[in-house]
PDB file of N, CA, C and O in Angstrom:
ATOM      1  N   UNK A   1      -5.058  -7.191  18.604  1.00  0.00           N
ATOM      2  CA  UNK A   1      -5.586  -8.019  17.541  1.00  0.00           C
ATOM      3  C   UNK A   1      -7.104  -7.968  17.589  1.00  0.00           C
ATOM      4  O   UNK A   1      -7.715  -8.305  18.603  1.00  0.00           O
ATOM      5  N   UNK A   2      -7.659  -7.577  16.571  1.00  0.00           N
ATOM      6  CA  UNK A   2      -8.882  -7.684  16.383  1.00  0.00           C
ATOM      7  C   UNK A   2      -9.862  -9.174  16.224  1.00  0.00           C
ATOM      8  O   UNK A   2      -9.579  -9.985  15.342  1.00  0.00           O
ATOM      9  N   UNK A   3     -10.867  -9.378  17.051  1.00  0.00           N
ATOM     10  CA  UNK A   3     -11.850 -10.645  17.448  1.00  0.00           C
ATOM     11  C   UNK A   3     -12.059 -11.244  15.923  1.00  0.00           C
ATOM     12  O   UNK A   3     -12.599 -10.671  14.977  1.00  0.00           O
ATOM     13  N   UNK A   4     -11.676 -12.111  15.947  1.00  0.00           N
ATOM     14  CA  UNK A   4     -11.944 -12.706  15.043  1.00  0.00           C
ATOM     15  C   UNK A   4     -13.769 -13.141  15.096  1.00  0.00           C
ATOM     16  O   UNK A   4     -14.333 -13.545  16.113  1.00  0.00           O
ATOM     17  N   UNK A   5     -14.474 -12.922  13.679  1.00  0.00           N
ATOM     18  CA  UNK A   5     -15.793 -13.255  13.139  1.00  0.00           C
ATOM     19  C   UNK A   5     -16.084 -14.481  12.249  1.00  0.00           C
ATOM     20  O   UNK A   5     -15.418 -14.720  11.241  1.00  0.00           O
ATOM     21  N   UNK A   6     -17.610 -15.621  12.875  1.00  0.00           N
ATOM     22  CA  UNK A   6     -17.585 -16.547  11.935  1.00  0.00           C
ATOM     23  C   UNK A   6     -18.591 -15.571  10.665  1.00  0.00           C
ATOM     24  O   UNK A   6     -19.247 -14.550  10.870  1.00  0.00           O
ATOM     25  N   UNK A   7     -18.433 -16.192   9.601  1.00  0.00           N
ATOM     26  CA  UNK A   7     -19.080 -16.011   8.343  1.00  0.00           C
ATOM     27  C   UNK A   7     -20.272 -15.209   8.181  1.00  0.00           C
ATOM     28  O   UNK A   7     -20.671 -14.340   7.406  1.00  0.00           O
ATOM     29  N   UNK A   8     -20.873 -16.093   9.645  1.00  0.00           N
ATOM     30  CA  UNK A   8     -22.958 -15.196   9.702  1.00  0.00           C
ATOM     31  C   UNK A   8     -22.838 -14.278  10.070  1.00  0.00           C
ATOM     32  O   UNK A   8     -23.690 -13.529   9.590  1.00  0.00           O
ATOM     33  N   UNK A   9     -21.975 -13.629  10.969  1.00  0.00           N
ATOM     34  CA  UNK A   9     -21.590 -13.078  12.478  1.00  0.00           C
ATOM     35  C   UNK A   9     -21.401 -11.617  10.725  1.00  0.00           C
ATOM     36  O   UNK A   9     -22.192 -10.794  10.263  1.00  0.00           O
ATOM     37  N   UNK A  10     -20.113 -11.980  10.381  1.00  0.00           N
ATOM     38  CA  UNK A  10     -19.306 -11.066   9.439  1.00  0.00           C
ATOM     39  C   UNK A  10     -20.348 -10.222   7.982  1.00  0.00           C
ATOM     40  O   UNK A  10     -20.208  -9.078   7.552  1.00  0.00           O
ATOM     41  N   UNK A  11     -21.405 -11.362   7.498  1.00  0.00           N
ATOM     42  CA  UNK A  11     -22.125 -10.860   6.260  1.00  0.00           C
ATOM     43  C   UNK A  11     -23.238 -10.085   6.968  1.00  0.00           C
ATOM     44  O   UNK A  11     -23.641  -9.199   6.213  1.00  0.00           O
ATOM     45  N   UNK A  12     -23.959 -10.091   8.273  1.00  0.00           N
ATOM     46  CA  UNK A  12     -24.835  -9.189   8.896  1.00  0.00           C
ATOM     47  C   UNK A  12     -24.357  -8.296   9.466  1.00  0.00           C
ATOM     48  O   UNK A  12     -25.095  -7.489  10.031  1.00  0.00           O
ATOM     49  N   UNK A  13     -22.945  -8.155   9.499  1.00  0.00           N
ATOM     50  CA  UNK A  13     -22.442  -6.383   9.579  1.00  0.00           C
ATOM     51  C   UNK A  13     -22.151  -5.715   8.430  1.00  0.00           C
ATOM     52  O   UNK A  13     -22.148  -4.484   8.437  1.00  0.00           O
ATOM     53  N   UNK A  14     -21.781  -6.650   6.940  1.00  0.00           N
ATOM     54  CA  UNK A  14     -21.798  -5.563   5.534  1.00  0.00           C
ATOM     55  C   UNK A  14     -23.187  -5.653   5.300  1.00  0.00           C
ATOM     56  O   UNK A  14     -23.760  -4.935   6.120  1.00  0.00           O
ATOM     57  N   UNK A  15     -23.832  -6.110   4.686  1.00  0.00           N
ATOM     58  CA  UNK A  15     -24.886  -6.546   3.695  1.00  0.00           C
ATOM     59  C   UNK A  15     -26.257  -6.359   5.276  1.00  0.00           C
ATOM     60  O   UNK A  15     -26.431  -6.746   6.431  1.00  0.00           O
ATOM     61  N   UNK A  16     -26.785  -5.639   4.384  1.00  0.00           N
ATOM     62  CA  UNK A  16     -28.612  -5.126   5.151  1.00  0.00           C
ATOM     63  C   UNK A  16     -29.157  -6.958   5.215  1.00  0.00           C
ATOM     64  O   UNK A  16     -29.636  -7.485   6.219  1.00  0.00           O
ATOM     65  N   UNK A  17     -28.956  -7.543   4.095  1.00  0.00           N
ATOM     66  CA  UNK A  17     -29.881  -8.567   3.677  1.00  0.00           C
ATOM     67  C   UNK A  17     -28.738  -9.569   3.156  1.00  0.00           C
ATOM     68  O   UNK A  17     -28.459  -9.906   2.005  1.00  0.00           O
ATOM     69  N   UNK A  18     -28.171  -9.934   4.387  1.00  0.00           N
ATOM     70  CA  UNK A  18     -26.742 -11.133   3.696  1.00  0.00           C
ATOM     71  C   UNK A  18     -27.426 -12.292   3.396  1.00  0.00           C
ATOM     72  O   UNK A  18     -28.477 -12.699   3.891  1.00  0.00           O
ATOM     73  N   UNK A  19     -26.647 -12.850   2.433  1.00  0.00           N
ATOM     74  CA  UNK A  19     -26.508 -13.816   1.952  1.00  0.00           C
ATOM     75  C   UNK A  19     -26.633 -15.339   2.537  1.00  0.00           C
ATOM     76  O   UNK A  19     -26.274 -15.425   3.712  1.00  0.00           O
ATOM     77  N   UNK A  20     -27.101 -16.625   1.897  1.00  0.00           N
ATOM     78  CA  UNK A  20     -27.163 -17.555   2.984  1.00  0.00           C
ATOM     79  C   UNK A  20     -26.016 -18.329   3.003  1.00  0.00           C
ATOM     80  O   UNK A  20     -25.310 -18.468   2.005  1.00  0.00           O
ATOM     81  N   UNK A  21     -25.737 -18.945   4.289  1.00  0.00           N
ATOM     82  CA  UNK A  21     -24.024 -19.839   4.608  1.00  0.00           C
ATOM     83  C   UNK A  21     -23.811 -20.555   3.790  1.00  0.00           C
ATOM     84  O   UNK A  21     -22.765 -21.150   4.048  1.00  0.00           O
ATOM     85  N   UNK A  22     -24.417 -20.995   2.489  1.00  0.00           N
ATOM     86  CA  UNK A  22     -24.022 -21.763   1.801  1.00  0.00           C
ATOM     87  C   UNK A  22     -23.358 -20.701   0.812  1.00  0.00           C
ATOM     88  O   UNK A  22     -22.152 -20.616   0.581  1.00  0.00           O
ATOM     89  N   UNK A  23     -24.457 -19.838   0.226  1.00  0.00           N
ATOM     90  CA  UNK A  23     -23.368 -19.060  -0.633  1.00  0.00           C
ATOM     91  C   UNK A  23     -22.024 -18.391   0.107  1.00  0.00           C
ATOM     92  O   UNK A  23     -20.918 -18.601  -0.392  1.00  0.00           O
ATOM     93  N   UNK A  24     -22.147 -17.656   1.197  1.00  0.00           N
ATOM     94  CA  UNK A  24     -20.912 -17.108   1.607  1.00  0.00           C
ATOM     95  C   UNK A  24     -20.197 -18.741   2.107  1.00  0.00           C
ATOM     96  O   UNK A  24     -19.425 -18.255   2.932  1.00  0.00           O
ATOM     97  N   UNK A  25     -19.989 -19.854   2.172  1.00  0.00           N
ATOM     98  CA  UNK A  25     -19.102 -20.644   1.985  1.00  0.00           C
ATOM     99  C   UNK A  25     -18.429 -21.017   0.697  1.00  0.00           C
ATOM    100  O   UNK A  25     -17.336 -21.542   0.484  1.00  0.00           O
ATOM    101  N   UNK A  26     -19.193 -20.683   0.056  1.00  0.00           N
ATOM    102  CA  UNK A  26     -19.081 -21.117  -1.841  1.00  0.00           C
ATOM    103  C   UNK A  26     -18.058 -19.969  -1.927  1.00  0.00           C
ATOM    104  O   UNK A  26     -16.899 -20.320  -2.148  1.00  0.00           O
ATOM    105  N   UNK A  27     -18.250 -18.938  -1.818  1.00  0.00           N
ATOM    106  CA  UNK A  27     -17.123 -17.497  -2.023  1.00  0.00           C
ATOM    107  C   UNK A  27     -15.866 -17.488  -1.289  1.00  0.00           C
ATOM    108  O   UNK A  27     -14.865 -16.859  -1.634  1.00  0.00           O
ATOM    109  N   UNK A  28     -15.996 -18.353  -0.072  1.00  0.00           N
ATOM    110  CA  UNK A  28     -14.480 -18.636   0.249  1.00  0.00           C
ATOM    111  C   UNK A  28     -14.051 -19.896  -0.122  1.00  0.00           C
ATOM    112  O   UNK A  28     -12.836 -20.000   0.047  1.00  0.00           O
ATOM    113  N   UNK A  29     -14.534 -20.823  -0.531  1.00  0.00           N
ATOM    114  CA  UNK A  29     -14.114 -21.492  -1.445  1.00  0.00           C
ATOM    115  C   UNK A  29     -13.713 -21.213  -2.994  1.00  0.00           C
ATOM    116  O   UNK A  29     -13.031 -22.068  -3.559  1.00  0.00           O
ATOM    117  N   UNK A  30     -14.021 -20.311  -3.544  1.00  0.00           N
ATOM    118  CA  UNK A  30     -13.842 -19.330  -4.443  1.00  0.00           C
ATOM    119  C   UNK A  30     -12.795 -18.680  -4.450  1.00  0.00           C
ATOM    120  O   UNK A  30     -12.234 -18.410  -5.511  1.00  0.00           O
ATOM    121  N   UNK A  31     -12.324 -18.301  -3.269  1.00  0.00           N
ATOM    122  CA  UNK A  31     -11.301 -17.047  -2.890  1.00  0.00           C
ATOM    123  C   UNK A  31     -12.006 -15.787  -3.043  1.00  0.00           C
ATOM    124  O   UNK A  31     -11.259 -14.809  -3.019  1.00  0.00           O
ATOM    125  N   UNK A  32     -13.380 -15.519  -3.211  1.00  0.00           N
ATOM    126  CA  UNK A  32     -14.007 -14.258  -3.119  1.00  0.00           C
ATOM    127  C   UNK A  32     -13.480 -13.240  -1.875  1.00  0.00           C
ATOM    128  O   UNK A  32     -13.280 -12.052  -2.128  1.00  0.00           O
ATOM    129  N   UNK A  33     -13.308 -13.675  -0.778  1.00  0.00           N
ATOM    130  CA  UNK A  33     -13.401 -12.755   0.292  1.00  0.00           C
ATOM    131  C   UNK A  33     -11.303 -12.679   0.634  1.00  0.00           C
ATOM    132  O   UNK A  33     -10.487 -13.595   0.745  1.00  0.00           O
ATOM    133  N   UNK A  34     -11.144 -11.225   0.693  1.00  0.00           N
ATOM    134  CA  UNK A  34     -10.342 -11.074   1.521  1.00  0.00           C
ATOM    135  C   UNK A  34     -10.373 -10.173   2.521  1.00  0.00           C
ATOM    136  O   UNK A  34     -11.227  -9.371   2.900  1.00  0.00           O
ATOM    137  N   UNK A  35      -9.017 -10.519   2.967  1.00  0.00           N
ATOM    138  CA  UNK A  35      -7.634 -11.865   3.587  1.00  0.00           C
ATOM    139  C   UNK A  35      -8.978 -13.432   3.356  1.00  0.00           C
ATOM    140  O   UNK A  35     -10.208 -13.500   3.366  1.00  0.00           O
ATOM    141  N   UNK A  36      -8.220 -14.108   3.233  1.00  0.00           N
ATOM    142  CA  UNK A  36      -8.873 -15.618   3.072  1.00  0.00           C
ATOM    143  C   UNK A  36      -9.215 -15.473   4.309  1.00  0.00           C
ATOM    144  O   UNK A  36      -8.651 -14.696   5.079  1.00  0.00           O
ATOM    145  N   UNK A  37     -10.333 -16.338   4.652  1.00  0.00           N
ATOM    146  CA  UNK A  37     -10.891 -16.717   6.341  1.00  0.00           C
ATOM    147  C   UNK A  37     -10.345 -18.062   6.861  1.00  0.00           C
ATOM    148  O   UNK A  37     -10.311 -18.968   6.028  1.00  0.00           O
ATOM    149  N   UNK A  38      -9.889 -18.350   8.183  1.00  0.00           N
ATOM    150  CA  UNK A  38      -9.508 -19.685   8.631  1.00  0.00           C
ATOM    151  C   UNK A  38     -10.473 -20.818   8.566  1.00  0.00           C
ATOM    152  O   UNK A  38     -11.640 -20.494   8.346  1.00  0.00           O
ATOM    153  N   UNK A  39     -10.267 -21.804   8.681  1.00  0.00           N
ATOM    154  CA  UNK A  39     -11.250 -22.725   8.646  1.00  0.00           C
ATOM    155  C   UNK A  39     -11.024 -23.381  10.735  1.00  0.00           C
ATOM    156  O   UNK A  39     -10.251 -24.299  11.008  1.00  0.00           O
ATOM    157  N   UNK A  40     -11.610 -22.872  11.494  1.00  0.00           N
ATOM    158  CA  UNK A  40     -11.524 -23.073  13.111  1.00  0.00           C
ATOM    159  C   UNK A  40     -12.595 -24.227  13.107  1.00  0.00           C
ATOM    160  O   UNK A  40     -13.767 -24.103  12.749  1.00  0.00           O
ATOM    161  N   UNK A  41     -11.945 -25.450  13.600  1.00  0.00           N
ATOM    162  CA  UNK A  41     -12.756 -26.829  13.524  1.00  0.00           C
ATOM    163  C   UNK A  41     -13.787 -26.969  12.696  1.00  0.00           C
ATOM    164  O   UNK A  41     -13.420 -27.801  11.866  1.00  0.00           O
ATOM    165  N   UNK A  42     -15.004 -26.582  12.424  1.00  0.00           N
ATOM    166  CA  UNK A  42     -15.938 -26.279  11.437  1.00  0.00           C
ATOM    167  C   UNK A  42     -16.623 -25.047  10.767  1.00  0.00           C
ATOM    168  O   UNK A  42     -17.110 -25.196   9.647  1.00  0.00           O
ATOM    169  N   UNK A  43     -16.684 -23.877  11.374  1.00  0.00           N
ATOM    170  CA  UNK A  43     -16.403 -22.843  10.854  1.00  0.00           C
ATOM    171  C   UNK A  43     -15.246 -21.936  10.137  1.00  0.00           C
ATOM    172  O   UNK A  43     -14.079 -22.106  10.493  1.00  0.00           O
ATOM    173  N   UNK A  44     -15.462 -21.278   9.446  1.00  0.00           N
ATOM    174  CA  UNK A  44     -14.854 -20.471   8.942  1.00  0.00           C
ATOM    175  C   UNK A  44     -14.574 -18.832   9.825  1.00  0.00           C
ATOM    176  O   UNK A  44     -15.546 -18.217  10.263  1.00  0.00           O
ATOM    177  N   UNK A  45     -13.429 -18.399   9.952  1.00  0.00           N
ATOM    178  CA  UNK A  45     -13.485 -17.146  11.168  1.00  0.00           C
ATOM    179  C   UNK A  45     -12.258 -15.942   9.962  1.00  0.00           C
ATOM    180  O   UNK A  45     -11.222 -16.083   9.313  1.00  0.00           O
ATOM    181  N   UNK A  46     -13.089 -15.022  10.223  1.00  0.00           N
ATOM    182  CA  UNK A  46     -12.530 -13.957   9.295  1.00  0.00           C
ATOM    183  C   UNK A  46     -12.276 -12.661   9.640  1.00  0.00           C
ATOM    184  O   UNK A  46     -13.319 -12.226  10.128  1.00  0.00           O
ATOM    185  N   UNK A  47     -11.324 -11.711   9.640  1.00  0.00           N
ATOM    186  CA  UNK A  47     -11.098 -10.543  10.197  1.00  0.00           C
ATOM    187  C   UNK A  47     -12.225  -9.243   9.811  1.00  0.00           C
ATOM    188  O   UNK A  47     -12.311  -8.989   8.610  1.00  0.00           O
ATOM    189  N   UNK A  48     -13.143  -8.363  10.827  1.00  0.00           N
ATOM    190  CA  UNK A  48     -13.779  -7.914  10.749  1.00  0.00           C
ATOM    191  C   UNK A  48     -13.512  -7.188   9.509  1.00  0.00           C
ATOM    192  O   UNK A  48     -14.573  -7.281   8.891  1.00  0.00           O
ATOM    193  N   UNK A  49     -12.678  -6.508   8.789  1.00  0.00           N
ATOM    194  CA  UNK A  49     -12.720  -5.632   7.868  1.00  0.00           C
ATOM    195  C   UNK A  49     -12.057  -6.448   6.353  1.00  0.00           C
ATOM    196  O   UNK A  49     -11.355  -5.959   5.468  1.00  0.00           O
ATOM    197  N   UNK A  50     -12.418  -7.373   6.449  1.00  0.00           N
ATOM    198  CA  UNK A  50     -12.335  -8.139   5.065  1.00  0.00           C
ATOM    199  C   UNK A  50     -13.699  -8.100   4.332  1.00  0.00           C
ATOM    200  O   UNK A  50     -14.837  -8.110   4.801  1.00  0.00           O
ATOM    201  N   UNK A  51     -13.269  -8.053   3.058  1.00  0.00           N
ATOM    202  CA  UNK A  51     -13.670  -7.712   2.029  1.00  0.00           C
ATOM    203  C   UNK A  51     -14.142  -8.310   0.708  1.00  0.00           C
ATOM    204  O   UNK A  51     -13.173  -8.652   0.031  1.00  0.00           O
ATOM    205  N   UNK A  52     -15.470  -8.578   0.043  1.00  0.00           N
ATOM    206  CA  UNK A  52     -15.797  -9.041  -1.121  1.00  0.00           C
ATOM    207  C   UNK A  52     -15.075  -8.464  -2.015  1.00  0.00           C
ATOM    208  O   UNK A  52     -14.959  -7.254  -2.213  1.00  0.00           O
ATOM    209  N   UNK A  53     -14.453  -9.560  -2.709  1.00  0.00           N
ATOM    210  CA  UNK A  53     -13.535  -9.070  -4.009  1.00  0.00           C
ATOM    211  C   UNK A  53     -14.387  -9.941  -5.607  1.00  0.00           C
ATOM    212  O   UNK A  53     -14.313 -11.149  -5.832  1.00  0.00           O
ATOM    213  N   UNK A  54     -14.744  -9.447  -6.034  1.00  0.00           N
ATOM    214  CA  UNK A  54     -15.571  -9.692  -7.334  1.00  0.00           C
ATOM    215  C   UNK A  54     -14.746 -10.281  -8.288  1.00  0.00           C
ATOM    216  O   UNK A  54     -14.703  -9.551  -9.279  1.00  0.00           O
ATOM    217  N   UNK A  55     -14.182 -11.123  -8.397  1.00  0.00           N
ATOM    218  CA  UNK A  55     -12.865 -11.623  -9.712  1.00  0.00           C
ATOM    219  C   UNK A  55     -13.011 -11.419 -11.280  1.00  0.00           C
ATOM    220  O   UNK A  55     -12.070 -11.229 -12.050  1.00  0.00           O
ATOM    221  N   UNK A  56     -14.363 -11.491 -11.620  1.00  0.00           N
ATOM    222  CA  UNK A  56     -15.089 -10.826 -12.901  1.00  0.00           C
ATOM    223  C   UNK A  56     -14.179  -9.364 -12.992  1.00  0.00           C
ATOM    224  O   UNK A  56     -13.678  -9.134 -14.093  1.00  0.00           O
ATOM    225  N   UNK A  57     -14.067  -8.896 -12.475  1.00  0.00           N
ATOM    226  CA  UNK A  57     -13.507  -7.209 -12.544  1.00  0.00           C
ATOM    227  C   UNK A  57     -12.248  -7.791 -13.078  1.00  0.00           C
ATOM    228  O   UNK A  57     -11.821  -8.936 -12.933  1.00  0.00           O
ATOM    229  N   UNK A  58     -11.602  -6.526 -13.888  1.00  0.00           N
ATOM    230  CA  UNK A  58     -10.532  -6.707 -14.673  1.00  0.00           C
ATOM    231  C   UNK A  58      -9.682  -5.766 -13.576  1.00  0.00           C
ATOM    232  O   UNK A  58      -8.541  -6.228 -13.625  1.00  0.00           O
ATOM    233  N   UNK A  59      -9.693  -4.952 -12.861  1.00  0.00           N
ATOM    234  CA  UNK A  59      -8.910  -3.632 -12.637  1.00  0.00           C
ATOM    235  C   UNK A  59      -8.388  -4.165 -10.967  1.00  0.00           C
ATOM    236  O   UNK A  59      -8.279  -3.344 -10.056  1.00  0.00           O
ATOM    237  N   UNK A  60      -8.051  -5.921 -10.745  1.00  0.00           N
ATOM    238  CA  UNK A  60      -7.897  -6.190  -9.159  1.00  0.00           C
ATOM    239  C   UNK A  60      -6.231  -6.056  -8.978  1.00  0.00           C
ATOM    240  O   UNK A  60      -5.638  -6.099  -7.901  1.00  0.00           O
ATOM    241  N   UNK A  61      -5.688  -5.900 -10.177  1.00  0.00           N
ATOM    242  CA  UNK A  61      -3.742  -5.739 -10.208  1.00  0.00           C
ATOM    243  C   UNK A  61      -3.621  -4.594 -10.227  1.00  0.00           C
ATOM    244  O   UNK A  61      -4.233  -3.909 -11.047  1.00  0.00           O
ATOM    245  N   UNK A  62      -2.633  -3.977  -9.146  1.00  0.00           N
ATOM    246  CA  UNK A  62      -2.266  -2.561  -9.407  1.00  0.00           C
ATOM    247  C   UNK A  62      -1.299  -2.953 -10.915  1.00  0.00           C
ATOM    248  O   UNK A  62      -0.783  -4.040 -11.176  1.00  0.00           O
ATOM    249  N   UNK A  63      -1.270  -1.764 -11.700  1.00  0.00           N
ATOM    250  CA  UNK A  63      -1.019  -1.428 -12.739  1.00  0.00           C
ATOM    251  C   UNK A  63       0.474  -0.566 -12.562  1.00  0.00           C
ATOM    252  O   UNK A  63       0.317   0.479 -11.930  1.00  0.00           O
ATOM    253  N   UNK A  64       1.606  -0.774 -12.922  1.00  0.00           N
ATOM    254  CA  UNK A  64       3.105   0.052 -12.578  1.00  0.00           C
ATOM    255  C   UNK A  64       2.728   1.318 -13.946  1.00  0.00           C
ATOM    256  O   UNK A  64       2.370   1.170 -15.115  1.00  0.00           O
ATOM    257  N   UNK A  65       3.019   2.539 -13.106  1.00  0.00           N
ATOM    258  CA  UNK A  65       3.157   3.793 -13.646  1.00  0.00           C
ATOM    259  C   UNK A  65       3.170   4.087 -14.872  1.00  0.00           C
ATOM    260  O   UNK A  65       2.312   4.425 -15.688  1.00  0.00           O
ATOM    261  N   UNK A  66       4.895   3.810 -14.905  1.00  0.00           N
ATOM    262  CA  UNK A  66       5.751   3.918 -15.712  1.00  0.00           C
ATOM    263  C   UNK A  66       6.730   2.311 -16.433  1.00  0.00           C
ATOM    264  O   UNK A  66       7.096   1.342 -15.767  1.00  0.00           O
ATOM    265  N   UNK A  67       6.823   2.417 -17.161  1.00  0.00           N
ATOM    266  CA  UNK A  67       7.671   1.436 -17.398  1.00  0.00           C
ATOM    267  C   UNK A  67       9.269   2.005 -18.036  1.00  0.00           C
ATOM    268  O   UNK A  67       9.109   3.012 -18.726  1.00  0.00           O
ATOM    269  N   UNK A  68      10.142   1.740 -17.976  1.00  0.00           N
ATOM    270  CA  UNK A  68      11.059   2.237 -18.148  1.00  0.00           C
ATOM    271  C   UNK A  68      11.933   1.474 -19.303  1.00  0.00           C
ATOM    272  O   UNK A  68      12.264   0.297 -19.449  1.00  0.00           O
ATOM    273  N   UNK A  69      12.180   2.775 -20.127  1.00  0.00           N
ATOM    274  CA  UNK A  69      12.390   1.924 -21.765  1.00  0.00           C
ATOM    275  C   UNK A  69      14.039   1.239 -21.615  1.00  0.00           C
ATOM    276  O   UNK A  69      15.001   1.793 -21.085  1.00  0.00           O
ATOM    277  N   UNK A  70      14.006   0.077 -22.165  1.00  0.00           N
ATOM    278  CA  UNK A  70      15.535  -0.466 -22.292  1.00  0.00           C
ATOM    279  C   UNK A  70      16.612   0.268 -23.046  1.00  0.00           C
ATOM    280  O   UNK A  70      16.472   0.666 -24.202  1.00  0.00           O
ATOM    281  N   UNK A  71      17.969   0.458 -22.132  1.00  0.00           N
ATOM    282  CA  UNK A  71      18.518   1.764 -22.923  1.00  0.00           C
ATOM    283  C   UNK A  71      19.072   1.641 -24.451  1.00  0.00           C
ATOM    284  O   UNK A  71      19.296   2.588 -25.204  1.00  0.00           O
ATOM    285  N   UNK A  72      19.200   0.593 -24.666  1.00  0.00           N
ATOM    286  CA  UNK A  72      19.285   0.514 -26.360  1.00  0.00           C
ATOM    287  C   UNK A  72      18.604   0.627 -27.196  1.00  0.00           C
ATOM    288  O   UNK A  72      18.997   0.681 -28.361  1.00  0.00           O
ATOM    289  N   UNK A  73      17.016   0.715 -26.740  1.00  0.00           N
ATOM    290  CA  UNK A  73      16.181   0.729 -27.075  1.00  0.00           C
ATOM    291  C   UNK A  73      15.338  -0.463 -27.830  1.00  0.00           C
ATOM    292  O   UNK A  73      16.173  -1.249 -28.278  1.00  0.00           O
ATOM    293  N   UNK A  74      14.097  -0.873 -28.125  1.00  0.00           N
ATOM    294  CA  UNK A  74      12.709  -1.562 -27.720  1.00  0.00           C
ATOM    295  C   UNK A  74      13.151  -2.288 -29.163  1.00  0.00           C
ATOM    296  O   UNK A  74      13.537  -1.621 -30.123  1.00  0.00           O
ATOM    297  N   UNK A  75      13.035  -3.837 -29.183  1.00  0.00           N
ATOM    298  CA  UNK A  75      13.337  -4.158 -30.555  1.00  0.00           C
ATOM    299  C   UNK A  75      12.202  -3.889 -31.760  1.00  0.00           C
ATOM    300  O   UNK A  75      12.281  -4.441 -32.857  1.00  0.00           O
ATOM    301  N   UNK A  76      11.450  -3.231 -31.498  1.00  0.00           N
ATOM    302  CA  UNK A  76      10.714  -2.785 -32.644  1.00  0.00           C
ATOM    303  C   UNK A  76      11.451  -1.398 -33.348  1.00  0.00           C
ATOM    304  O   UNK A  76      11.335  -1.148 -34.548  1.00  0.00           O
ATOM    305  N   UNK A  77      12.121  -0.660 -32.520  1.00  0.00           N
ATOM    306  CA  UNK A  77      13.184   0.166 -33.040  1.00  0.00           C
ATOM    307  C   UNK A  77      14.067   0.085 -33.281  1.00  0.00           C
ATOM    308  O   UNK A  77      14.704   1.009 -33.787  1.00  0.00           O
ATOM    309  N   UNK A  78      14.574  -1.159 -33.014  1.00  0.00           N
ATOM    310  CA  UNK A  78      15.800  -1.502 -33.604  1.00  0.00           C
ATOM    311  C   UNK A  78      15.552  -2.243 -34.648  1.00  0.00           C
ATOM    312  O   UNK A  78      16.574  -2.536 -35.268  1.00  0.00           O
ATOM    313  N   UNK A  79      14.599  -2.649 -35.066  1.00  0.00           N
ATOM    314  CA  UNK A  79      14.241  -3.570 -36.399  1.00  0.00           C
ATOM    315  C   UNK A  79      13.837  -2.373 -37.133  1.00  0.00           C
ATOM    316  O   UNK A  79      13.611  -2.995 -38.171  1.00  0.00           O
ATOM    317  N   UNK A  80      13.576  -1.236 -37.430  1.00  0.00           N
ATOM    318  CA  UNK A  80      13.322  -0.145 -37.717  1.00  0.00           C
ATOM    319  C   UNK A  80      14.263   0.670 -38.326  1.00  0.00           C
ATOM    320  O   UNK A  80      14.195   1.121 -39.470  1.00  0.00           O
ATOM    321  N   UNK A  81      15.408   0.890 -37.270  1.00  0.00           N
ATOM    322  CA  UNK A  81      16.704   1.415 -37.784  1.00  0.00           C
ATOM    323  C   UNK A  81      17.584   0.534 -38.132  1.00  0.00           C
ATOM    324  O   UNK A  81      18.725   0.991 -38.061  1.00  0.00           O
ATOM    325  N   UNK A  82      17.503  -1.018 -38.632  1.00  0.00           N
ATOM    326  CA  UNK A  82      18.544  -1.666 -39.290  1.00  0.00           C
ATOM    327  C   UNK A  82      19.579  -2.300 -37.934  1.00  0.00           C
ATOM    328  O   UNK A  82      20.481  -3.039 -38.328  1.00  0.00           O
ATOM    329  N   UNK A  83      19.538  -2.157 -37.000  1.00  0.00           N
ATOM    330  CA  UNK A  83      20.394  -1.894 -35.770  1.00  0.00           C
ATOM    331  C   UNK A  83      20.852  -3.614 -35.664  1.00  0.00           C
ATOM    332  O   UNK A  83      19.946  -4.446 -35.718  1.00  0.00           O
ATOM    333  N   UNK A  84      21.781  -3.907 -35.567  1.00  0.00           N
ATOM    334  CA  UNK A  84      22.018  -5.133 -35.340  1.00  0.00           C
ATOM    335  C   UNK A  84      22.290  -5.450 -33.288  1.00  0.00           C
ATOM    336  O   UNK A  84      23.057  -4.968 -32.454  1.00  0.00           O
ATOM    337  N   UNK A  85      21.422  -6.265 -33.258  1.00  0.00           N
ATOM    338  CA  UNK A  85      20.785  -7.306 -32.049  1.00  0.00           C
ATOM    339  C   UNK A  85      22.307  -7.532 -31.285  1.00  0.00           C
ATOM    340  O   UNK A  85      23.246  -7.715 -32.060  1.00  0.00           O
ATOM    341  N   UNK A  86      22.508  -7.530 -30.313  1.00  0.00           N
ATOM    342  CA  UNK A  86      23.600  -7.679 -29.610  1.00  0.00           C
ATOM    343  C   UNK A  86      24.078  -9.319 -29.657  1.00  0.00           C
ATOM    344  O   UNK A  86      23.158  -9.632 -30.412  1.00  0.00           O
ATOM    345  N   UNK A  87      24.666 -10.378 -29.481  1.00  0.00           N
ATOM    346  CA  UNK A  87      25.222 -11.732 -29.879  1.00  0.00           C
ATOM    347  C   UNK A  87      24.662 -12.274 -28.370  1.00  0.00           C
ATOM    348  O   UNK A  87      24.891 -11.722 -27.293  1.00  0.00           O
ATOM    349  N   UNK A  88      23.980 -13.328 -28.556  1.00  0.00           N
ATOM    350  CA  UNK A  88      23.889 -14.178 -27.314  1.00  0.00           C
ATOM    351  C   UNK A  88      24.557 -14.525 -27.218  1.00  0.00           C
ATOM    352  O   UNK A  88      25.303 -14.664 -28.188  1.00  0.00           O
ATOM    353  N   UNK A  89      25.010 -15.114 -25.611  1.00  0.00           N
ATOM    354  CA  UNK A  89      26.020 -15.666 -24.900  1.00  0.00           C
ATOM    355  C   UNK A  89      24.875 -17.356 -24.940  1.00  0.00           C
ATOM    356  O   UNK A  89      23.669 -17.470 -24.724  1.00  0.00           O
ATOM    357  N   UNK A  90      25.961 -18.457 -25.320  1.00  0.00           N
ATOM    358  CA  UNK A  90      25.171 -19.248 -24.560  1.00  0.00           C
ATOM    359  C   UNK A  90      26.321 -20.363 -24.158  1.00  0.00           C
ATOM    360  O   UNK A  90      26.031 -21.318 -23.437  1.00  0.00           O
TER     361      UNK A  90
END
């Protein structure tokens, strides 16, 4: 298991010119940083290779391939070809 790092310890190994403890507390209060960091009696302690995640960015969900068409096909094609809708059960 890798040593766990408080906050100051963690932003002066990414960042040349880190940030001050108030902002990097504001960002895990945020959920900016992952894995989330623990909160150890009054510090915050975080795994060396966690990571600023920017939430502004649109592209943080992997995206599935393919989607795979329903085999009767998509009701915009079936409103298309006249196709009558299968009967709900209720």
């Amino acid at each position: 298991m890798a040593k766990l790092l408080n906050l100051q310890e963690w932003a002066n190994s990414i960042y040349s010119t880190p940030p001050s403890l108030s902002t990097l507390r504001r960002w895990v209060r945020e959920g900016r940083i992952y894995p989330a960091p623990e909160l150890h009696g009054k510090e915050y302690k975080l795994m060396p290779d966690s990571i600023y995640v920017d939430p502004s960015k649109k592209n943080l969900r992997l995206k599935p391939k393919h989607r795979k068409l329903p085999a009767t096909g998509t009701l915009l094609e079936r409103l298309r070809h006249d196709e009558k809708a299968s009967t709900l059960r209720r």
